[in-house]
Structure formats: structure tokens, C-alpha cells
Backbone as numpy.savetxt, mean C-alpha at the origin, in Angstrom:
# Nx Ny Nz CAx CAy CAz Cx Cy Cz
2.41 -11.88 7.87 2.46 -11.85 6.41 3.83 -11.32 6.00
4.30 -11.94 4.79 5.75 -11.40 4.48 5.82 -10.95 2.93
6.44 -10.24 2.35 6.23 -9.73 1.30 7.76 -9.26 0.73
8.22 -10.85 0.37 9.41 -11.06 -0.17 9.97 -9.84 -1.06
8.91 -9.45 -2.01 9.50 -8.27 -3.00 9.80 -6.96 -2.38
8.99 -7.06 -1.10 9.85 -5.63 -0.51 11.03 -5.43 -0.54
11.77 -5.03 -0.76 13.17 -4.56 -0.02 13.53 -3.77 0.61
12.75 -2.73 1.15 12.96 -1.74 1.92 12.11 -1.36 2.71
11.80 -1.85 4.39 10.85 -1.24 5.35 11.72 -0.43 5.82
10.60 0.33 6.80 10.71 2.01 7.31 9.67 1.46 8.30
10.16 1.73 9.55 9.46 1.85 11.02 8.44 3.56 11.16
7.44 3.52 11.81 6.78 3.96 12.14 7.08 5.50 12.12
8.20 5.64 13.27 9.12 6.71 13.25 9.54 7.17 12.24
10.45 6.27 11.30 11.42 6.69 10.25 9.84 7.05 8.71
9.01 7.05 9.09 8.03 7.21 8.02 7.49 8.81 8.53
7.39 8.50 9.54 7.09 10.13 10.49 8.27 11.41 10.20
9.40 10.86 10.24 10.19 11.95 9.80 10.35 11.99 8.22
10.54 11.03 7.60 10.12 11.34 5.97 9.03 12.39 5.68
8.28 12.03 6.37 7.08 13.22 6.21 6.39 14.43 6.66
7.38 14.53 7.91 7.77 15.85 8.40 5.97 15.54 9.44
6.23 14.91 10.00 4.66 14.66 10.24 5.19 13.71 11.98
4.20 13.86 12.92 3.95 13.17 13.81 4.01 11.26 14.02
3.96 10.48 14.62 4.13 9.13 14.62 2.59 8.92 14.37
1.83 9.56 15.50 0.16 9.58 15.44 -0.11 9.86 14.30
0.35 10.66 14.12 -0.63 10.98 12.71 0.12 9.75 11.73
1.01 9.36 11.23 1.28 8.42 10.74 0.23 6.92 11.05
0.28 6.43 11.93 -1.17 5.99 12.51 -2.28 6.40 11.97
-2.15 7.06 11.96 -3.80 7.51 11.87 -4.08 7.76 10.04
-2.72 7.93 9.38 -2.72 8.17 7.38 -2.99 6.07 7.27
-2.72 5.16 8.32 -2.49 3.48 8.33 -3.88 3.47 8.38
-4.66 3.94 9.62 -5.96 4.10 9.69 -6.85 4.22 8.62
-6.51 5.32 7.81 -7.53 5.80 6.67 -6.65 5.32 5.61
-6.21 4.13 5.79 -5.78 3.55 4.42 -4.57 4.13 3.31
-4.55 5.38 3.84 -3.45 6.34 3.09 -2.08 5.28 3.13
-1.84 4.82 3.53 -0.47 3.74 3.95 -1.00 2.61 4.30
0.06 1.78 4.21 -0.94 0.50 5.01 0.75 -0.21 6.30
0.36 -0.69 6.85 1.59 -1.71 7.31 1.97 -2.67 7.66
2.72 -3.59 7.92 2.54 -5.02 7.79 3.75 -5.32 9.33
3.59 -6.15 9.95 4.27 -6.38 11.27 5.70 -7.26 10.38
6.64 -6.61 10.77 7.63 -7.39 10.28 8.75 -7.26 11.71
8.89 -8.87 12.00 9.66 -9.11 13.16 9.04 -8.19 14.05
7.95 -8.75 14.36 6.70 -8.23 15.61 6.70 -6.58 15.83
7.25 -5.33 14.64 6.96 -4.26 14.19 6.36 -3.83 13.42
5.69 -3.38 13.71 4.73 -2.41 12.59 5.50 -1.45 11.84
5.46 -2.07 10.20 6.76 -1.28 8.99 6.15 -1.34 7.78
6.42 -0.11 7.36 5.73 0.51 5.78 6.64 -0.43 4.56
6.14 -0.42 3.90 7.18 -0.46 2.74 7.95 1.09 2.20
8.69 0.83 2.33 9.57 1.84 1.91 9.12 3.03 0.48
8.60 2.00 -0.27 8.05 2.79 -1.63 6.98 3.21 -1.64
6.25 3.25 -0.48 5.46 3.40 -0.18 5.17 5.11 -0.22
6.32 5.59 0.08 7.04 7.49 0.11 7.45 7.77 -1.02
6.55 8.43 -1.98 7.18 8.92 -2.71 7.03 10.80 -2.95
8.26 10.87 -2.81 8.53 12.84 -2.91 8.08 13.45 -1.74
8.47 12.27 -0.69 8.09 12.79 0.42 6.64 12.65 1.27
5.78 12.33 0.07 4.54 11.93 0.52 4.27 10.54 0.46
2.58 9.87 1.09 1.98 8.67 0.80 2.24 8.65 -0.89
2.19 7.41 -1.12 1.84 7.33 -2.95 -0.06 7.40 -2.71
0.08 8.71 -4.00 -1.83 8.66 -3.62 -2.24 8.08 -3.84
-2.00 6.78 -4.98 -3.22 5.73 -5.70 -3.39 4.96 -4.66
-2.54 4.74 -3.33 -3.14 3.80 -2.13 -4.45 3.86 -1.94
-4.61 4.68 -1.45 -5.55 5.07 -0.53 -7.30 4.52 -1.42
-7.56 5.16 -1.95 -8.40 4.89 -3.34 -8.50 3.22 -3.57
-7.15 2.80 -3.91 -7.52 1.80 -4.10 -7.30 0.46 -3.32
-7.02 0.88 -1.84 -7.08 0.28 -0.72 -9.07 0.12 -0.26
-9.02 1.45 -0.79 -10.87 1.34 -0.48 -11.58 1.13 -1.48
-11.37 0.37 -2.93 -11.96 -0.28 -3.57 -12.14 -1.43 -2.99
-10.56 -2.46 -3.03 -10.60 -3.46 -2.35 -11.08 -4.11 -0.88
-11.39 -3.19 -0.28 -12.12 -3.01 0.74 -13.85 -3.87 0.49
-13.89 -2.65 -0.41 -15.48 -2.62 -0.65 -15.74 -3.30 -1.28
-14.86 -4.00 -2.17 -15.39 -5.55 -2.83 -14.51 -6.88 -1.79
-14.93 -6.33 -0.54 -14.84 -7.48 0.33 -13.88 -8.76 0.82
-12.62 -7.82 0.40 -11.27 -8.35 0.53 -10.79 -7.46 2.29
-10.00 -8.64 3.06 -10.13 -7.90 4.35 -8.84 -6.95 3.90
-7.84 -6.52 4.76 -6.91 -5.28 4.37 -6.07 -6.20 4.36
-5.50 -7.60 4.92 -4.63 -8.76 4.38 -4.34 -8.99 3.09
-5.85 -9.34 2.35 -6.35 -9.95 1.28 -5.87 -8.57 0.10
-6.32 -7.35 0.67 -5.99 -6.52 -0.20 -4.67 -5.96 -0.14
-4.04 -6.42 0.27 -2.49 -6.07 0.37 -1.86 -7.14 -0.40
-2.27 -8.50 -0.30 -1.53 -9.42 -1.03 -2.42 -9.37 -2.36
-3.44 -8.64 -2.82 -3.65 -8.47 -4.23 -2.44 -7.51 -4.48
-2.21 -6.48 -4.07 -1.52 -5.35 -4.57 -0.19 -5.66 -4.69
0.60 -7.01 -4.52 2.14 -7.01 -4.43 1.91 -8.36 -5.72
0.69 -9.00 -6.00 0.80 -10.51 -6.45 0.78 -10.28 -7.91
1.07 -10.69 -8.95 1.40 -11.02 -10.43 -0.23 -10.91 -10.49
-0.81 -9.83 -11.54 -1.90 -9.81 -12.25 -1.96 -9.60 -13.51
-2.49 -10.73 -14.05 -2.67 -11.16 -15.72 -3.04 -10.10 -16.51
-4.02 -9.18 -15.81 -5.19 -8.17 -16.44 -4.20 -6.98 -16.94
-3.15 -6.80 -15.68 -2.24 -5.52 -16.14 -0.62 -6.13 -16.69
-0.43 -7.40 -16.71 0.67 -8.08 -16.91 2.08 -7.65 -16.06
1.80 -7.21 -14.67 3.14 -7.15 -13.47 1.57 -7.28 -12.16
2.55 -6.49 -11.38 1.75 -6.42 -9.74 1.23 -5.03 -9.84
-0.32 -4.94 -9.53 -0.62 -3.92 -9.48 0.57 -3.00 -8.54
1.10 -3.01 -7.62 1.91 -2.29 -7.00 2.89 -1.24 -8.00
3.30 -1.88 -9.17 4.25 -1.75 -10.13 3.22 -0.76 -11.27
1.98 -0.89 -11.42 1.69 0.22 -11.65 1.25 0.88 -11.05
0.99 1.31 -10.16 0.73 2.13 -9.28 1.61 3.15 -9.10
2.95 2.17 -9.05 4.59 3.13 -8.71 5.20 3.79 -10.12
4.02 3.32 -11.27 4.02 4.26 -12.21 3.11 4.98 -12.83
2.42 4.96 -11.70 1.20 6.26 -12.00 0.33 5.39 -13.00
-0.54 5.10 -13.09 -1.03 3.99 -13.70 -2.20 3.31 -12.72
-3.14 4.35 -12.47 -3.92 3.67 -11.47 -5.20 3.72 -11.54
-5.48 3.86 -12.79 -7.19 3.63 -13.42 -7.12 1.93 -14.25
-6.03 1.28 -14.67 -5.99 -0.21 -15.06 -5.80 -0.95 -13.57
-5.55 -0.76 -12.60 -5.29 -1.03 -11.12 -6.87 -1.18 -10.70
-7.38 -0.11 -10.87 -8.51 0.30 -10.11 -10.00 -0.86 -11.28
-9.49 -0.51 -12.37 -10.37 -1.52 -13.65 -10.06 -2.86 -12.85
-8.78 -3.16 -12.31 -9.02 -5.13 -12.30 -9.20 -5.33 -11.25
-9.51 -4.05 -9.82 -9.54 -4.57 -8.88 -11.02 -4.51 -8.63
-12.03 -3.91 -9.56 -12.85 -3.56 -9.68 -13.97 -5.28 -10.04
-12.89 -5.87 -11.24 -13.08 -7.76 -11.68 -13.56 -8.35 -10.25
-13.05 -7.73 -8.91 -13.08 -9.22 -7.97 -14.58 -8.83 -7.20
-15.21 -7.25 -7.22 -16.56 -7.71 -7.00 -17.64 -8.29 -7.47
């Protein structure tokens, strides 16, 4: 999967030292949805904006496990979160990265 609007991945490692935190445990925040990551050129890499102030952005997580639970696999719910939605008029991603994550959570709420 590719996700043209990224512009900035961060390897496994380089997300581990952003966060003053272990590689495993980085793994393991991918695990519980806290982050998510996408194989780019057969690596496993965050999106970059993904860090903000040093931490996960919190509305992930939450609403990685909405989309979940209305039965989108973690593919499906990753390419909701980067794609043009009518309901909030940008990409949920874009509000999210402005704090803005109860209209996120309202339209992702539409697809169960």
C-alpha cells in the first residue's frame, strides 16, 4: 500500500528514539493500534506525523479501534484515514492532526 500524501516516513528505530522508548515496544504501541505502519520498500515505516510532541497522536488509537469494529481490516482503515471525506470536507487524518476527533470518530462511526 502507498500513501502518496505522506511525505515523511520514520523507520522503526528512528520512531523508537523520537520517543525515548525501545524498538519492541514501538512494536508493540503498532500492535495496540497506538501507531500503525505501512511496509514501504519492503520496511516497516510510520508516517512521520504520526509523532506529535514527541508522542503517538492520541486520536489514533481510538479511532483505529472504531474502524476496526465496524469491520474494516487495518488496510481498509488506514486508507479511510488518509482518503477525502465529504462528511468532514478534507481526510480524516487532517483532522485528527488538528485535534478534531469526535467529527472523525461521528463519520467513521456512518460505515457500521
Amino acid at each position: 500500500m502507498q500513501i502518496p500524501e505522506v511525505d515523511a516516513w520514520l523507520t522503526i528505530d528512528e520512531v523508537a528514539q523520537q520517543l525515548g522508548v525501545s524498538a519492541s515496544k514501538v512494536r508493540r504501541l503498532i500492535e495496540e493500534h497506538a501507531l500503525f505502519a505501512i511496509r514501504v520498500e519492503k520496511e516497516p515505516k510510520v508516517p512521520a506525523h504520526l509523532i506529535q510532541n514527541g508522542e503517538p497522536l492520541s486520536s489514533i488509537r481510538g479511532t483505529m479501534f472504531l474502524l476496526l469494529d465496524n469491520g474494516l481490516s487495518e488496510q481498509e482503515a488506514i486508507e479511510w484515514i488518509y482518503a477525502e471525506n465529504e462528511n468532514l470536507g478534507n481526510r480524516p487524518i487532517d483532522s485528527l492532526l488538528q485535534g478534531h476527533k469526535a467529527p472523525v470518530r461521528r463519520a467513521a462511526q456512518t460505515l457500521g
